[in-house]
KEKE-3310 file (N, C-alpha, C; in steps of 0.2 Angstrom, whole numbers, plus 5000, padded with zeros to 4 digits):
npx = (5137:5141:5133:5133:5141:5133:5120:5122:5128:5118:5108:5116:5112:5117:5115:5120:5121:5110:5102:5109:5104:5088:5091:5095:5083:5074:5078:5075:5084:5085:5099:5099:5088:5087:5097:5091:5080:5090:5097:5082:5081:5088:5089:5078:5068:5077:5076:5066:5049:5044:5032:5022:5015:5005:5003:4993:4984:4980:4989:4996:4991:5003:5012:5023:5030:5024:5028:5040:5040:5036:5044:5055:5049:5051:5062:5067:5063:5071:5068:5072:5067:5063:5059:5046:5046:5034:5037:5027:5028:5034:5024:5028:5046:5046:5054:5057:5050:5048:5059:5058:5067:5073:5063:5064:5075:5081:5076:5084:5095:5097:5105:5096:5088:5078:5078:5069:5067:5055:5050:5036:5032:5024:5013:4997:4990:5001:5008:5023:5031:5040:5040:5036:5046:5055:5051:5051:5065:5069:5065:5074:5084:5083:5074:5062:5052:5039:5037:5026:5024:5011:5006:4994:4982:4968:4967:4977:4974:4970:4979:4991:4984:4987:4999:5004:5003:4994:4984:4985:4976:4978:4971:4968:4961:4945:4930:4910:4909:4918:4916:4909:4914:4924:4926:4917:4923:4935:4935:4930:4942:4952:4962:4966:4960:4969:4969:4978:4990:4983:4984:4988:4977:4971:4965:4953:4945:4950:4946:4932:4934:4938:4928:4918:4923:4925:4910:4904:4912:4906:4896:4897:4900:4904:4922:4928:4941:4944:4948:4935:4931:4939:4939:4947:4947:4959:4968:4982:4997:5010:5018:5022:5023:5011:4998:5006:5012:5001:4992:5002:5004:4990:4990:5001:4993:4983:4989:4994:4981:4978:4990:4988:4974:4976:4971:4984:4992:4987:4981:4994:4997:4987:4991:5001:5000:4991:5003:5010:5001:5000:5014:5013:5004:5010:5023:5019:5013:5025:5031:5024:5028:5043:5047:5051:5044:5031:5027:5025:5014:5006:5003:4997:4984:4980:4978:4967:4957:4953:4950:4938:4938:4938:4934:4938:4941:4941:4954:4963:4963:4970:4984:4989:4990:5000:5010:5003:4998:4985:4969:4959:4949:4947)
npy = (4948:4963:4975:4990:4992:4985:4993:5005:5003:4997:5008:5015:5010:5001:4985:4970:4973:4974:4962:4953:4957:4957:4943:4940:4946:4936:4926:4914:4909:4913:4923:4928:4937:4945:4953:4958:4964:4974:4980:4984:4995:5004:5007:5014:5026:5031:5030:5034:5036:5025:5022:5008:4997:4982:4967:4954:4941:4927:4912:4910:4922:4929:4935:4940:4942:4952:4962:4961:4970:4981:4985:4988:4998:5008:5008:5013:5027:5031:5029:5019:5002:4989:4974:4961:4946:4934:4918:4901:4891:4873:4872:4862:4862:4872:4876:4884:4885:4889:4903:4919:4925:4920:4921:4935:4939:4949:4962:4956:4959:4973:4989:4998:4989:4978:4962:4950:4935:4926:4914:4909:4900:4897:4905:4915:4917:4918:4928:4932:4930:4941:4949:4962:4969:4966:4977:4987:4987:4990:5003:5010:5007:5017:5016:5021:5014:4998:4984:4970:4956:4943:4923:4924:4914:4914:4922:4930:4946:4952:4951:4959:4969:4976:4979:4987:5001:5006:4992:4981:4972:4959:4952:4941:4938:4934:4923:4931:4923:4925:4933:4932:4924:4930:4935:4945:4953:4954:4961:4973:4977:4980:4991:4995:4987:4977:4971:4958:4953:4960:4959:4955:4939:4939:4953:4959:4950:4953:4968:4966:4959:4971:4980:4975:4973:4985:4991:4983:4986:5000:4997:4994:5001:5017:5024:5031:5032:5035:5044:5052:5039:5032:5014:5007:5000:4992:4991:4980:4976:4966:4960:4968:4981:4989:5002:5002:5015:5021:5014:5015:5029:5030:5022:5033:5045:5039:5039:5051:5058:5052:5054:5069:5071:5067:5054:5042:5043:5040:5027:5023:5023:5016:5001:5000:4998:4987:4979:4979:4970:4959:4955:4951:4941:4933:4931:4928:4914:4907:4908:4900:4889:4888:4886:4869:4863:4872:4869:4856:4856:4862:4854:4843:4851:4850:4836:4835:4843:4836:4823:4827:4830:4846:4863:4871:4885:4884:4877:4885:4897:4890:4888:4899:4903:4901:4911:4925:4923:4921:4924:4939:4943:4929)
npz = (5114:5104:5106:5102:5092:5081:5083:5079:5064:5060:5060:5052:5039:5034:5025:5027:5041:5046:5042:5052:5063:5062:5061:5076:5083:5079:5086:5098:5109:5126:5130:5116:5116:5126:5122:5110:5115:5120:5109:5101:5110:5111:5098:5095:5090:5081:5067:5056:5051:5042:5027:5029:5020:5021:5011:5003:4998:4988:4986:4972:4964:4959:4970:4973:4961:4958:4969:4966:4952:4960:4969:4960:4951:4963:4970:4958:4958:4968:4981:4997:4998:5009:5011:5019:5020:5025:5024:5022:5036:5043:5058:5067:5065:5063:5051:5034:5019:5008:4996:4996:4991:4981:4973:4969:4959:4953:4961:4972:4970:4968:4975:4985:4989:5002:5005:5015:5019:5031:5042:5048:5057:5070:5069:5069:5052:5045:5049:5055:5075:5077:5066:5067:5074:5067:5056:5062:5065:5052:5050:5058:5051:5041:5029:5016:5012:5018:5014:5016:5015:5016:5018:5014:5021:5026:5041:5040:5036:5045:5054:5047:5046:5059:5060:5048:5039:5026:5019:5006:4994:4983:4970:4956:4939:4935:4935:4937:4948:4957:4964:4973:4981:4990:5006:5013:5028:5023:5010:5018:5025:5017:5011:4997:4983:4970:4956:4949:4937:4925:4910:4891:4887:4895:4899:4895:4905:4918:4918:4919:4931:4939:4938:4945:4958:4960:4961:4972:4981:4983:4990:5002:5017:5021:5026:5040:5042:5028:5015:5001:4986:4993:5000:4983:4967:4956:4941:4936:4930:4933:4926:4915:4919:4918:4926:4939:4943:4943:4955:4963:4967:4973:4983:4989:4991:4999:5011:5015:5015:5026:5036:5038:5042:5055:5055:5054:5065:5076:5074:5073:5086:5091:5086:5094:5108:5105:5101:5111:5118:5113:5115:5129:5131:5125:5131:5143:5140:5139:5148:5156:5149:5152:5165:5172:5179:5181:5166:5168:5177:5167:5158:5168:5171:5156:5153:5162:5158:5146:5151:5154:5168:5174:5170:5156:5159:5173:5174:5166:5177:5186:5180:5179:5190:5197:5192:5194:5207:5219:5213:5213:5226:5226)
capx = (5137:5141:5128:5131:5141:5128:5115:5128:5129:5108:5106:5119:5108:5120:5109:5122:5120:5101:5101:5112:5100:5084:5092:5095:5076:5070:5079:5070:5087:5084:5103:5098:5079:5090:5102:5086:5080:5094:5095:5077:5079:5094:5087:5072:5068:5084:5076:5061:5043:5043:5025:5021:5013:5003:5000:4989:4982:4980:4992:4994:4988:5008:5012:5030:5030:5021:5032:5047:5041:5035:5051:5061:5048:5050:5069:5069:5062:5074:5067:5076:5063:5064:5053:5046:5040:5033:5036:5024:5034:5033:5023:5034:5049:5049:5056:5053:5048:5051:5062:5057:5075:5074:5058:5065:5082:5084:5076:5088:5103:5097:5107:5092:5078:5083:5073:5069:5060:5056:5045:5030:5033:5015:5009:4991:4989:5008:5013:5028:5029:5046:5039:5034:5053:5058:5049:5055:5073:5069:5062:5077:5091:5082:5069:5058:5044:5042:5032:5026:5020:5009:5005:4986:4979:4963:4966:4982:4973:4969:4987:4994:4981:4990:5007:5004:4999:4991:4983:4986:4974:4980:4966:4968:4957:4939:4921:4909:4905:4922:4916:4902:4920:4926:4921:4915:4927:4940:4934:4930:4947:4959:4962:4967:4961:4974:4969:4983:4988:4977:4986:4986:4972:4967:4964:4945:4943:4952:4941:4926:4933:4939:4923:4912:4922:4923:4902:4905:4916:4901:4889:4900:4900:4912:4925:4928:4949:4948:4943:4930:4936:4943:4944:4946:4949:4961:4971:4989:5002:5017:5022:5021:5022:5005:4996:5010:5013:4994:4994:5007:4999:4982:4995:5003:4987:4978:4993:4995:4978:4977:4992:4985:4969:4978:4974:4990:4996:4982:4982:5001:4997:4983:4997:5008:4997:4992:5010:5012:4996:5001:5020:5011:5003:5015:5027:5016:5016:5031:5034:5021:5032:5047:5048:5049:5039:5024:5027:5023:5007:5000:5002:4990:4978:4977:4974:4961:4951:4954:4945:4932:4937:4940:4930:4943:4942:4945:4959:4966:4963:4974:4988:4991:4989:5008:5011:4998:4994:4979:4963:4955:4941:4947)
capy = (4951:4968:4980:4996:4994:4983:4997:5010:4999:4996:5016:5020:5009:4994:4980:4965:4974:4974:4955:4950:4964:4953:4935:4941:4947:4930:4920:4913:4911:4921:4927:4932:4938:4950:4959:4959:4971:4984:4982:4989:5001:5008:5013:5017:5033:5032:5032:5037:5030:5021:5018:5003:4993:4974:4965:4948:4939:4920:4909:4911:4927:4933:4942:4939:4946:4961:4965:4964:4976:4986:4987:4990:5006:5013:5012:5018:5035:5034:5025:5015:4995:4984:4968:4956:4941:4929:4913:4896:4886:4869:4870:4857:4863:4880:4877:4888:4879:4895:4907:4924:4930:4918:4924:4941:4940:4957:4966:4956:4965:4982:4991:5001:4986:4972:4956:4947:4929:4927:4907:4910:4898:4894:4909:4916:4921:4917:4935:4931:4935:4946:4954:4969:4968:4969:4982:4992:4988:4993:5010:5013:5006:5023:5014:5023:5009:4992:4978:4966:4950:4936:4920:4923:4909:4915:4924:4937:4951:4956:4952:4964:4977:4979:4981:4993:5006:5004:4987:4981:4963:4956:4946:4937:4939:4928:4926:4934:4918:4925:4942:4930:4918:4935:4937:4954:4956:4956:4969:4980:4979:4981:4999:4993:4981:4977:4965:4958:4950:4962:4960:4950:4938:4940:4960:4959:4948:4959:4973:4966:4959:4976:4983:4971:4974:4993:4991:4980:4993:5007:4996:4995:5008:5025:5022:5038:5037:5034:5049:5050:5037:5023:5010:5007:4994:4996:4985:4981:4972:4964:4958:4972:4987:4995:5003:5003:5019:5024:5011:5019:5036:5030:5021:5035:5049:5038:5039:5058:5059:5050:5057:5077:5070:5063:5046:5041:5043:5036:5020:5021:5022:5009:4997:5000:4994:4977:4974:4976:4965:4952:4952:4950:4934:4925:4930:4924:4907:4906:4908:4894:4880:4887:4881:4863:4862:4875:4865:4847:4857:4864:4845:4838:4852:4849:4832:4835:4846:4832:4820:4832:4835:4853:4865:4876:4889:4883:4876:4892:4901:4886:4887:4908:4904:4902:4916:4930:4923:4920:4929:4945:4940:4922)
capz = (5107:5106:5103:5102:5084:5079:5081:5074:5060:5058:5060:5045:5034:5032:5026:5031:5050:5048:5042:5059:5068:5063:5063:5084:5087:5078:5090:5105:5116:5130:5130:5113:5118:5130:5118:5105:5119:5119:5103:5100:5114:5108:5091:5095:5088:5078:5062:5053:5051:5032:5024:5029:5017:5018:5004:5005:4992:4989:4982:4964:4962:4958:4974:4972:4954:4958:4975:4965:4952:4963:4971:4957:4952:4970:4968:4952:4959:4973:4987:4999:4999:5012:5008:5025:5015:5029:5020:5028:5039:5047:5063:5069:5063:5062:5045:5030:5013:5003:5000:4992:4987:4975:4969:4966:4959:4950:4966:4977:4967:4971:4980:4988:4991:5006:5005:5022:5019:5037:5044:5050:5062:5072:5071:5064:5045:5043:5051:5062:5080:5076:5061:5073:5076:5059:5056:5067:5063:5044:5047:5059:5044:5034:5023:5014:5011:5021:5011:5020:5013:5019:5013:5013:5023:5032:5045:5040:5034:5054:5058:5042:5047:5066:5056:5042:5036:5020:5017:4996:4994:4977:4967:4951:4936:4939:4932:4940:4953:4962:4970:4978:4988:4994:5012:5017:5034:5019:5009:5023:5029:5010:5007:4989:4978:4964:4951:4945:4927:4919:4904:4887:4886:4903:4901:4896:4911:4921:4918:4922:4939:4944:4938:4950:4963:4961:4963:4979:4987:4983:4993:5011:5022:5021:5035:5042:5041:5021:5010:4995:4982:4994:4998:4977:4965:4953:4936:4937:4927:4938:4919:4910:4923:4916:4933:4945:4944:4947:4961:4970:4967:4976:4991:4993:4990:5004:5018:5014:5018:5034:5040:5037:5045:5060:5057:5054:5070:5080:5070:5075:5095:5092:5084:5097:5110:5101:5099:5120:5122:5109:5119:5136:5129:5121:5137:5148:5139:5136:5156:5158:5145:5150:5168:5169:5186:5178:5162:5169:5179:5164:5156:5171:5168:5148:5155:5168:5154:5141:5153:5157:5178:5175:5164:5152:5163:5178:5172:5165:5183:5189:5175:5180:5198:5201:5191:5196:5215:5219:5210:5219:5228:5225)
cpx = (5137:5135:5127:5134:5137:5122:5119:5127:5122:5107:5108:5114:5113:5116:5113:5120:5111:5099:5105:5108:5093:5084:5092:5086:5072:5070:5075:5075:5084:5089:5101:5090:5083:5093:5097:5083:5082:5094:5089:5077:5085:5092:5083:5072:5074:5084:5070:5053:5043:5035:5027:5016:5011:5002:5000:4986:4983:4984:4990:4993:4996:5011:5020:5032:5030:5025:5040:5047:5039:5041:5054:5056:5051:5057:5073:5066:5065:5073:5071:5069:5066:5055:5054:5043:5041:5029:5030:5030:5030:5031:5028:5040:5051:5051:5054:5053:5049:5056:5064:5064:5076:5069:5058:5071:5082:5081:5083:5095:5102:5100:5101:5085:5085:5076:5074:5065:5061:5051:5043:5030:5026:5010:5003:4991:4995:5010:5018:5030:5034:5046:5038:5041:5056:5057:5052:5063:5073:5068:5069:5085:5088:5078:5063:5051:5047:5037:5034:5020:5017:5006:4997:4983:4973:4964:4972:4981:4973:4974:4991:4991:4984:4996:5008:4999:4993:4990:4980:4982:4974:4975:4970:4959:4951:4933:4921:4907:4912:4921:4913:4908:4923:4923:4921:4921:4935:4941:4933:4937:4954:4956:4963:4966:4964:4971:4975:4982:4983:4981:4985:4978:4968:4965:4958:4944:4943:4949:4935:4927:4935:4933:4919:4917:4921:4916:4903:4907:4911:4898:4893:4901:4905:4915:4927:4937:4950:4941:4940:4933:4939:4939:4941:4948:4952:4967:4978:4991:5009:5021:5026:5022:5016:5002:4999:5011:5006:4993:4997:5005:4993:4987:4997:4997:4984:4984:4994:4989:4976:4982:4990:4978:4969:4977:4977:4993:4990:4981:4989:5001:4992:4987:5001:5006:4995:4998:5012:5007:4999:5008:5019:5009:5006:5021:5023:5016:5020:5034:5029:5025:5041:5052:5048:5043:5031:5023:5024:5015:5003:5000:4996:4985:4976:4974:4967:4956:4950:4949:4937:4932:4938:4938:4938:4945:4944:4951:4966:4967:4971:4980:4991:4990:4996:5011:5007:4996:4988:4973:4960:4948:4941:4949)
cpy = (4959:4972:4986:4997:4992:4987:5002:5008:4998:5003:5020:5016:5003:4989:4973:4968:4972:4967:4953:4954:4958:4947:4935:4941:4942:4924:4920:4909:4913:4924:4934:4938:4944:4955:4959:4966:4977:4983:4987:4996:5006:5011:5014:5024:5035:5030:5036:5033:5028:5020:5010:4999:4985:4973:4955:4947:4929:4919:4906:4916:4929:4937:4943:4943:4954:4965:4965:4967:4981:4990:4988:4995:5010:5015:5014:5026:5035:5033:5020:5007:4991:4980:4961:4951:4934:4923:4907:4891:4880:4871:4864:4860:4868:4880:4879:4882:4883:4900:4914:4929:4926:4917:4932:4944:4946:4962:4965:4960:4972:4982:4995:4997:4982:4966:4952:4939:4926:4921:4910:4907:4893:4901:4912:4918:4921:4925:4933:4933:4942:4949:4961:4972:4972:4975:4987:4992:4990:5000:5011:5012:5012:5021:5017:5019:5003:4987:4973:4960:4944:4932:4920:4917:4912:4921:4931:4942:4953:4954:4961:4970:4979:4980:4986:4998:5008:4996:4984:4973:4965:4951:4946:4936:4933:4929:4930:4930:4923:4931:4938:4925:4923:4935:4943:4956:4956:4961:4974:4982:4980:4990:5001:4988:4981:4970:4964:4954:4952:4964:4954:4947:4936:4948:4961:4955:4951:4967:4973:4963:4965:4982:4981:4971:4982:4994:4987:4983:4999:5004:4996:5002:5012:5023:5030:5041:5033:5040:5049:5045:5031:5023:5007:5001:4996:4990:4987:4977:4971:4963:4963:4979:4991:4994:5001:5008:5024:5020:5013:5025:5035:5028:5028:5042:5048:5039:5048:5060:5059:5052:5066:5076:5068:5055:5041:5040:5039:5029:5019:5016:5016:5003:4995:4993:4988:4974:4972:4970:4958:4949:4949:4943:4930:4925:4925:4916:4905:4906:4901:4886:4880:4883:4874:4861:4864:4871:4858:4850:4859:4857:4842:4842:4852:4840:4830:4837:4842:4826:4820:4833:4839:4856:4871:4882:4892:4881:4882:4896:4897:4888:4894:4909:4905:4910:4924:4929:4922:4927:4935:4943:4932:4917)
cpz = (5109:5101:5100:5094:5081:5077:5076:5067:5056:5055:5053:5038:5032:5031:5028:5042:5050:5047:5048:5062:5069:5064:5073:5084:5083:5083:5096:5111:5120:5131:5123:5114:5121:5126:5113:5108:5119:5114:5101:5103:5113:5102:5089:5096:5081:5068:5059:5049:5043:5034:5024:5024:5016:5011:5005:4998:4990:4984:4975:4961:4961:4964:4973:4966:4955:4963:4973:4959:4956:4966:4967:4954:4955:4969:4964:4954:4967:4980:4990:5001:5005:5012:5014:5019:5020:5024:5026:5031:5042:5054:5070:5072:5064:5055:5039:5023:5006:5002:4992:4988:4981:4971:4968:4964:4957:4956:4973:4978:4966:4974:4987:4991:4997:5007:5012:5022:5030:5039:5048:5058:5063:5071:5067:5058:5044:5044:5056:5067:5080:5073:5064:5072:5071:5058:5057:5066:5056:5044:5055:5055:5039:5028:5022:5015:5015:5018:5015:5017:5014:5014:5012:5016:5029:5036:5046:5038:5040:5055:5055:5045:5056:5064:5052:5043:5032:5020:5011:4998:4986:4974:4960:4946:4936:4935:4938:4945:4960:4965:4974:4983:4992:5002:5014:5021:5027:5014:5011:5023:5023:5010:4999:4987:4971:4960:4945:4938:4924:4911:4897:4885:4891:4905:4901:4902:4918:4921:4920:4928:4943:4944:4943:4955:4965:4963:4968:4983:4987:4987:5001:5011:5020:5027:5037:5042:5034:5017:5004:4989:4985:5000:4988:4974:4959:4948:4938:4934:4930:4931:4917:4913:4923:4925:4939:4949:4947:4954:4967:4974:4973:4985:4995:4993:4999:5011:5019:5018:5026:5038:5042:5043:5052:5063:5059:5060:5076:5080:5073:5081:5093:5092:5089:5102:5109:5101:5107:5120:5118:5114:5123:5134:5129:5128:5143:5148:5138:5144:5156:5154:5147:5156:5167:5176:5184:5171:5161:5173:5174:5158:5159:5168:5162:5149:5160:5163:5148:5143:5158:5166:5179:5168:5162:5157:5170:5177:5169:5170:5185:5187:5175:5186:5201:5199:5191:5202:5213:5217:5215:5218:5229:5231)
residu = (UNK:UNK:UNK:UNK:UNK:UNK:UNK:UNK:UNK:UNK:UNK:UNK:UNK:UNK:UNK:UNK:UNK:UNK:UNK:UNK:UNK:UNK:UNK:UNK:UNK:UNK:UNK:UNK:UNK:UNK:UNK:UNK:UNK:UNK:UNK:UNK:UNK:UNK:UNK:UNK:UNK:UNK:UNK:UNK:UNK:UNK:UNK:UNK:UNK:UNK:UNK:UNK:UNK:UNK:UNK:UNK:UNK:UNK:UNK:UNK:UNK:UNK:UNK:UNK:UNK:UNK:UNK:UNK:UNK:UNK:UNK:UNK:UNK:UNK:UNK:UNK:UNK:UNK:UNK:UNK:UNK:UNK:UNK:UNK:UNK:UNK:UNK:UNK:UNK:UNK:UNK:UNK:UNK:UNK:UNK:UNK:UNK:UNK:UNK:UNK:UNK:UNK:UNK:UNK:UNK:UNK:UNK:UNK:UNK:UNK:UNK:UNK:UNK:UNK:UNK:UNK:UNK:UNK:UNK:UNK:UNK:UNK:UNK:UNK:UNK:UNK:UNK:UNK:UNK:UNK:UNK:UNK:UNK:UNK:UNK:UNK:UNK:UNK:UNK:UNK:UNK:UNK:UNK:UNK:UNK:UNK:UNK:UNK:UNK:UNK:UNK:UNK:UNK:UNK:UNK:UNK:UNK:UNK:UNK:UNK:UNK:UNK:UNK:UNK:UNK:UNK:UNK:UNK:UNK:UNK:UNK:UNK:UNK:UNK:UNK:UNK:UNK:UNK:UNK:UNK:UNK:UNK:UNK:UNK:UNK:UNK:UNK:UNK:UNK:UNK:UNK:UNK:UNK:UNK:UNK:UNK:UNK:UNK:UNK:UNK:UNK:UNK:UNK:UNK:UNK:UNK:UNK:UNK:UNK:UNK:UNK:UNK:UNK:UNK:UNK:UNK:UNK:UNK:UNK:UNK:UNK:UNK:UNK:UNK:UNK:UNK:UNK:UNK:UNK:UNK:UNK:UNK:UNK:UNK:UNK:UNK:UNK:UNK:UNK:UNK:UNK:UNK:UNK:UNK:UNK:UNK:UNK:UNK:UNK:UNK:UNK:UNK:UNK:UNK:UNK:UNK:UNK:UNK:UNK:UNK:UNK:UNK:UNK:UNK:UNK:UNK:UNK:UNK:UNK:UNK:UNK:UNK:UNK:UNK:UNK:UNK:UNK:UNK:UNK:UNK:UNK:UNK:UNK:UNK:UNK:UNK:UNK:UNK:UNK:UNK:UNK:UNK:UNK:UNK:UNK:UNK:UNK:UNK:UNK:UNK:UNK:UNK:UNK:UNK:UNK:UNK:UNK:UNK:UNK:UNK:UNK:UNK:UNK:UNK:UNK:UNK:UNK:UNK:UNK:UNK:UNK:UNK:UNK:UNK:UNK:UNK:UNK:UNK:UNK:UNK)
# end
């Protein structure tokens, strides 16, 4: 594959180049795993950091709706949108089950937005391992904002928060039993509460759940990189566009400050490093399945600890022993 127009081509902002750019750093060849490489390291640097953007929220709450007005505000005031929306996939399979471009047809015919539905795969909270990737090839195609959408299952709010920037959790209007199914570590960690569908005959509802969460966010602690006022809880209409505009406002209010405050940049290098340590992992397993000789030894030992003759962790010493030598000291 030739690379170097292909970066050429990412850099100028092509979005055909940047959807061949991503389909390469999803694959899991290893020819292609190689030229994913210079790829990244060729256009690294080569573009400009976009506002990253999560956005989480449980199935049903409209996240689809509201991230394709959203995007079609942005670039209505001139922003260039790129939208990751890590659909669920088959475990199995790999295979995706959904596919967000056809939950967003009037943003897919922007010329300024690029829609990305990307399978999850196996991996935790439906963030995919290559979304890093993406990432990084979107803010080097010249994209202003990167929205990045997970399907909310447990555990993707702490994937989203090593990816972005700012992170939007999306609720749906609720008595007042649903502030008490919220778990705390999800609170703490939303920079923005949007309560969607505050409109019609769901907008008095929608007032008293952004009100009860607004008093639940007074009761957690002040974080030290979010200024007076957040993290906030705040109404929004996907329908109707009402509160996009201030929504944005608050998005983008809170990255202004944390980058002025040098947040911004610390939270970056933190990122970065999780993204090495996350690589090292999965590389390492990924050396352990891909011989076949360490792949039939790490079979006995799941067998040996399945019939209890090896505790977990000896077995794990065992199973990195080809690959790391022997232990110091061991």
């Amino acid at each position: 594959m030739e690379i170097e127009p292909l970066a050429d081509a990412v850099a100028a902002g092509d979005r055909r180049a940047l959807a061949r750019a991503i389909t390469l750093v999803e694959s899991s060849r290893a020819d292609h795993r190689s030229a994913a490489e210079a790829l990244l390291a060729r256009l690294a640097g080569a573009g400009r950091q976009a506002l990253r953007v999560g956005l989480s929220g449980t199935p049903g709450v409209g996240k689809s709706t509201f991230i394709e007005a959203l995007g079609l505000y942005l670039t209505g005031q001139g922003l260039r949108v790129a939208v990751l929306a890590v659909d669920p996939s088959s475990a199995r399979s790999g295979g995706s089950i959904l596919g967000d471009k056809t939950r967003m047809e009037r943003l897919s015919r922007d010329p300024n937005a690029f829609i990305r539905p990307s399978p999850s795969q196996t991996q935790l909270g439906g963030v995919a391992r290559r979304t890093r990737e993406a990432v990084a090839l979107c803010e080097a195609a010249r994209f202003d904002v990167v929205l990045i959408e997970t399907v909310g299952v447990g555990q993707s709010e702490t994937m989203v928060a090593q990816l972005t920037d700012i992170f939007v959790l999306l609720i749906a209007p609720a008595g007042g039993d649903e502030l008490q199914g919220v778990k705390r570590g999800i609170m703490e960690m939303a920079d923005i509460i949007l309560v969607n569908k505050s409109d019609g005959d769901l907008k008095v509802q929608a007032t008293r759940t952004c009100a009860d969460y607004t008093g639940a966010l007074r009761l957690l602690r002040h974080r030290p990189q979010d200024p007076e006022g957040f993290p906030k809880a705040l109404m929004v209409s996907a329908v109707t566009g009402d509160g996009l505009e201030v929504a944005w406002a608050a998005v983008k209010d809170l990255a202004g400050w944390r980058r002025e405050a040098g947040v911004w940049n610390r939270t970056r290098a933190t990122q970065a490093r999780e993204w090495f340590r996350a690589e090292l992992q999965a590389e390492l397993l990924a050396q352990l399945t891909r011989d076949p000789a360490l792949k039939a030894r790490l079979e006995a030992l799941e067998t040996a600890v399945a019939e209890g003759r090896l505790s977990p962790a000896a077995a794990a010493g065992h199973a990195l022993a080809p690959l790391l030598g022997p232990r110091m000291g061991g």
